[in-house]
SELOSE-274340 format. One record per residue: residue number from 1; residue in three letters; x negated, y negated, z of N, C-alpha, C in turn. Coordinates in Angstrom, 1 decimal. Layout:
REM SELOSE-274340
R   nr  rest     nc1     nc2     nc3    cac1    cac2    cac3     cc1     cc2     cc3
R  NUM   ala       X       Y       Z       X       Y       Z       X       Y       Z
...
***
This chain:
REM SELOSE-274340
R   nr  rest     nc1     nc2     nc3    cac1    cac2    cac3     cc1     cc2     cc3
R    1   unk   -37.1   119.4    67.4   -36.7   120.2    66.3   -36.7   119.5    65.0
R    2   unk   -37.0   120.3    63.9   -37.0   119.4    62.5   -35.9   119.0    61.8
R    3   unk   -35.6   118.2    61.4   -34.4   117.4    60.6   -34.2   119.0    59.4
R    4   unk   -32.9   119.7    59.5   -32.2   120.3    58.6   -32.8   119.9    57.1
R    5   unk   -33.2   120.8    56.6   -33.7   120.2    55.1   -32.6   119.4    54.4
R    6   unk   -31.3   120.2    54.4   -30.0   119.3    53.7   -29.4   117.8    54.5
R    7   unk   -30.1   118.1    55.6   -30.0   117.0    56.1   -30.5   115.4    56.2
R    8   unk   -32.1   116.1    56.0   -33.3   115.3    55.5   -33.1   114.6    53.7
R    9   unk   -32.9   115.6    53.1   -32.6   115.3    51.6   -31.5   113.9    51.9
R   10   unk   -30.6   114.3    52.0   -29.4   112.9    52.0   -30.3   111.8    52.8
R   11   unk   -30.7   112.2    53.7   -31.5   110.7    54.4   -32.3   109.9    53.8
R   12   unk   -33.3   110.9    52.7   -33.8   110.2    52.1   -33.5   109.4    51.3
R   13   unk   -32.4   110.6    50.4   -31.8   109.6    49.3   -31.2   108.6    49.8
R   14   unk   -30.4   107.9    50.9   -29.8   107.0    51.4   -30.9   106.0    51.6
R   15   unk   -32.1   106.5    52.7   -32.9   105.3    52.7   -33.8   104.9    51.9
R   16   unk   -34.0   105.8    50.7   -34.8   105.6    49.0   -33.7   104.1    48.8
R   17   unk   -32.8   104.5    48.5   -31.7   103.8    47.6   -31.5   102.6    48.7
R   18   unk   -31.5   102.0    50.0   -31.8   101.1    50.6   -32.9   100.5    50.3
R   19   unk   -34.2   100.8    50.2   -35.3   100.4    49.8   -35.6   100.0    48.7
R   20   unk   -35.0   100.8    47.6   -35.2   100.7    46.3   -34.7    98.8    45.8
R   21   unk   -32.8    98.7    46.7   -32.5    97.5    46.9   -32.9    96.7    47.0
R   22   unk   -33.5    96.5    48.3   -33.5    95.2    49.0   -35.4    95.3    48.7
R   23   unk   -36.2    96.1    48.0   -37.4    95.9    47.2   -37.3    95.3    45.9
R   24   unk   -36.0    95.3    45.6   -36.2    94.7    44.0   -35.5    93.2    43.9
R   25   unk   -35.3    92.6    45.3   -35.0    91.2    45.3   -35.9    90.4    44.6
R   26   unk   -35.4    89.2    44.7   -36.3    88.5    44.1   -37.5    88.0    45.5
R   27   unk   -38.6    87.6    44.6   -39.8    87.8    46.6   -40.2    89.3    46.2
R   28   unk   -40.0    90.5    45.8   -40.2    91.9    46.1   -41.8    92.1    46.1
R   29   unk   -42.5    90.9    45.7   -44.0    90.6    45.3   -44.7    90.4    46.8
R   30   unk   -43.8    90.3    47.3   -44.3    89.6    48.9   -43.6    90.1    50.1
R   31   unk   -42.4    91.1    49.5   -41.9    91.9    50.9   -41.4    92.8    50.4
R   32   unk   -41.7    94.8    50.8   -41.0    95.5    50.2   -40.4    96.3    51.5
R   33   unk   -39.4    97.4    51.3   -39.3    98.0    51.9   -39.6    99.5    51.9
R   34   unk   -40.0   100.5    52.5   -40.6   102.3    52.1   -39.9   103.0    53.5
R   35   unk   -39.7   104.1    53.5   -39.0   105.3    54.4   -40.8   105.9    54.9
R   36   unk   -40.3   106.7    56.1   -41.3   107.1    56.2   -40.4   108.3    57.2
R   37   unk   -41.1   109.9    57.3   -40.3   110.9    57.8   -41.0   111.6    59.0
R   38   unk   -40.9   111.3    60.2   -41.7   112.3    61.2   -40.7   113.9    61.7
R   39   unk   -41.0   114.2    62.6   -40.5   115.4    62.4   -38.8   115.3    62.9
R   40   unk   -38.3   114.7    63.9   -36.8   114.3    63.8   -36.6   113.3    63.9
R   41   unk   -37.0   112.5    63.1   -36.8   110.7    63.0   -37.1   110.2    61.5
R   42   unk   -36.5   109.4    61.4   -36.9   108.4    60.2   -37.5   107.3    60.3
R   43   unk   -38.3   106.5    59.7   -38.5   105.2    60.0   -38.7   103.8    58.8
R   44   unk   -37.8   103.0    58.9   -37.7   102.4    57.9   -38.7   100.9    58.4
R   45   unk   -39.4   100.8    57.1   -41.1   100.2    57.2   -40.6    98.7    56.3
R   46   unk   -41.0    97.4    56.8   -40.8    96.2    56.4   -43.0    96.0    56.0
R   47   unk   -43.1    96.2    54.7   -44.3    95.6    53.9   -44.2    94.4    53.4
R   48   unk   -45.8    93.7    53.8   -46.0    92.4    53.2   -47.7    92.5    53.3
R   49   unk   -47.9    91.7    52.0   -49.0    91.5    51.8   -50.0    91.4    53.1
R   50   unk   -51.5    91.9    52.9   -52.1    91.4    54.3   -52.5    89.9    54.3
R   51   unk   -52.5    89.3    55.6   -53.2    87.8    55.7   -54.6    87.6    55.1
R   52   unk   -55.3    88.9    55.8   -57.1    88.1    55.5   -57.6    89.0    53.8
R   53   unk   -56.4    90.4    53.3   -56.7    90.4    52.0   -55.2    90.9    51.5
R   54   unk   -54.5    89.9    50.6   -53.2    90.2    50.0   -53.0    91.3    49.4
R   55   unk   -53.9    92.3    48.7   -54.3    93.5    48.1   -53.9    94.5    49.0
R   56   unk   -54.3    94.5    50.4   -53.6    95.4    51.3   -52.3    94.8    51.9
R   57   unk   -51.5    96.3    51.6   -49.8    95.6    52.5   -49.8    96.0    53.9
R   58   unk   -49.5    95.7    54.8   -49.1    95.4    56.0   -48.0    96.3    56.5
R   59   unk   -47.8    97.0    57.1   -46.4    98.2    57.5   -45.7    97.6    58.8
R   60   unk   -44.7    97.2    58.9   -44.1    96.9    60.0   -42.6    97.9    60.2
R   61   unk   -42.7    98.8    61.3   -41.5    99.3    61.6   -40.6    98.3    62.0
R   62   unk   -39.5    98.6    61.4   -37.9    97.8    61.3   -37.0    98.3    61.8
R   63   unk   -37.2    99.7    61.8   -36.0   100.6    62.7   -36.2   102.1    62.7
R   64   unk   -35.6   102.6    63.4   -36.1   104.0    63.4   -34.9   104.7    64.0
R   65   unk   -34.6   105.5    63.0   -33.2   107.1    63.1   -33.8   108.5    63.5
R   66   unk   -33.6   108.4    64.6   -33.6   109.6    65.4   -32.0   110.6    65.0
R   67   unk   -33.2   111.8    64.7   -32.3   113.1    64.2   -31.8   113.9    65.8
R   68   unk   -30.4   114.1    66.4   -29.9   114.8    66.9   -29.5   116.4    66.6
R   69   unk   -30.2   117.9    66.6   -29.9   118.9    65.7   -28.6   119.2    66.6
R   70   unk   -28.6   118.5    67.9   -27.3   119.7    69.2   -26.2   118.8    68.5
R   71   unk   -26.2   117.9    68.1   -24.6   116.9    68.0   -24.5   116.7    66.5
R   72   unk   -26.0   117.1    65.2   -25.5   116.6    64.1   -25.4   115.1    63.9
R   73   unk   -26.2   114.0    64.6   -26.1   112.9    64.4   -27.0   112.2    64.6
R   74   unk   -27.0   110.9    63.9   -28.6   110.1    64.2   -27.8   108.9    64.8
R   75   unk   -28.9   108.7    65.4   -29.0   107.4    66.2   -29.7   106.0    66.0
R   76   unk   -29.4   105.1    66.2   -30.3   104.0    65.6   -31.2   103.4    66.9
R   77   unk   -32.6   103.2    66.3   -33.6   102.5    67.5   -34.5   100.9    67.2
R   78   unk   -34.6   100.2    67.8   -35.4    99.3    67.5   -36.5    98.6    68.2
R   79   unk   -37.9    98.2    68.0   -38.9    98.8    68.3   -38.9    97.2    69.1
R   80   unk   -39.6    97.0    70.4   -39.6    95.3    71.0   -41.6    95.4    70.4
R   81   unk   -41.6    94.1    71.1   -43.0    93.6    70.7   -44.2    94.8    71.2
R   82   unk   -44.2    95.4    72.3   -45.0    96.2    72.0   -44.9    97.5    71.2
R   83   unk   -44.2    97.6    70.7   -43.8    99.0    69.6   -43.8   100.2    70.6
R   84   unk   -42.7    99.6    71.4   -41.8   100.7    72.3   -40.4   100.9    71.7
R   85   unk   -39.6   102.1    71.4   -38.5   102.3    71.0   -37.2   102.2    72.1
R   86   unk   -36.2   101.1    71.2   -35.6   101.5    72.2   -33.7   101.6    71.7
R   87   unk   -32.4   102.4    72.3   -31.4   102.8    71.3   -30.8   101.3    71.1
R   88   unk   -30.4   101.2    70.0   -29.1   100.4    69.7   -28.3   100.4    70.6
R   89   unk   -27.6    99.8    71.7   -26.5   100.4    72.9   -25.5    99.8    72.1
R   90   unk   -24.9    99.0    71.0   -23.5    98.8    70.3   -23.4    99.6    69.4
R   91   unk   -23.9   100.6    69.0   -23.8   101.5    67.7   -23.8   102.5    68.4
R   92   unk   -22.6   103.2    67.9   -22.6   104.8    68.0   -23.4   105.5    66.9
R   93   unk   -24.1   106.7    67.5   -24.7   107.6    67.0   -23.9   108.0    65.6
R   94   unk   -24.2   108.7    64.1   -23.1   108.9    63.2   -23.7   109.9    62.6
R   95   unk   -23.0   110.5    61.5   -23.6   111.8    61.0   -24.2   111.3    59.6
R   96   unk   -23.7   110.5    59.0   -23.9   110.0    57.7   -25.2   108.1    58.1
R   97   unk   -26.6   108.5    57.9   -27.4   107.5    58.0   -27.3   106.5    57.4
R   98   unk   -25.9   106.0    56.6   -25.8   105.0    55.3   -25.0   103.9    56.8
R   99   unk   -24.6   104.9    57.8   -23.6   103.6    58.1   -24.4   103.1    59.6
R  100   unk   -25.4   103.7    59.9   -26.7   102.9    60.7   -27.1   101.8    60.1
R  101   unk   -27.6   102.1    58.4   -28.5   101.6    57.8   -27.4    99.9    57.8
R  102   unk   -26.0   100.5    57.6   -25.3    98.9    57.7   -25.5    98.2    58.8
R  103   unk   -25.9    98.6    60.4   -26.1    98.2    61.2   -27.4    97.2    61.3
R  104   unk   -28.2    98.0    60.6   -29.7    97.4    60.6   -28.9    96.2    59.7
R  105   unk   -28.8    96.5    58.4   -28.4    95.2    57.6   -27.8    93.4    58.5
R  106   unk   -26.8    94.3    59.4   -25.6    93.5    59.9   -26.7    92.8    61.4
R  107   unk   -27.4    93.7    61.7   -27.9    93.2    62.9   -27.8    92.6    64.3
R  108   unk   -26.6    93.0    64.4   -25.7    92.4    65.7   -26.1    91.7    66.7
R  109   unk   -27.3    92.5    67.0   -28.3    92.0    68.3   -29.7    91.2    68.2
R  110   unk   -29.5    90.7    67.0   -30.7    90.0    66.5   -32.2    90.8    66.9
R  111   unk   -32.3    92.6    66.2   -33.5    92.8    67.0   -34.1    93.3    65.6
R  112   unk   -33.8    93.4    64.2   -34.6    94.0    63.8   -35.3    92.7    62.5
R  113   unk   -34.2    91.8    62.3   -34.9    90.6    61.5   -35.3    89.9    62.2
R  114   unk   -36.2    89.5    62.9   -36.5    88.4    63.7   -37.4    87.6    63.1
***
């Protein structure tokens, strides 16, 4: 099912304004961050220049929020080497995506900065 429009809207704005952040570090020339929206998931994209031409960026999923419509909550996922999803098991699901996104920040399980 599709992410609630008023639902979707705050998500973005939450992971705009995460990106917007940690894009305008210093380095932001060489690593950005962008949202990206499928139909009940979010997915927050780690860009870097490409190797063989710096002109093209590079997209690497960093995490991914899965929309719940039966419970009203998302969930946090993180992707292993073959870009299989899998849940956060120390984070509970929440209704407000700002306090996932601390998760990602915080990293508990060493799986999304590596």
């Amino acid at each position: 099912m599709p992410i609630p429009p008023e639902v979707r809207a705050q998500a973005e704005t939450a992971l705009e304004e995460f990106c917007a952040q940690h894009s305008s570090a210093p380095g932001a020339d060489r690593l950005r961050y962008k949202c990206q929206f499928e139909t009940s998931a979010a997915l927050l994209l780690e860009q870097r220049p490409g190797f063989m031409n710096p002109d093209d960026w590079v997209s690497v999923p960093r995490a991914k929020f899965r929309y719940s419509q039966a419970r009203n909550e998302w969930s946090l996922y993180w992707a292993d080497t073959s870009s299989r999803w899998h849940r956060v098991s120390n984070v509970k699901a929440a209704k407000d995506i700002r306090v996932l996104l601390e998760s990602v920040v915080a990293d508990p399980l060493g799986v999304f900065w590596s």
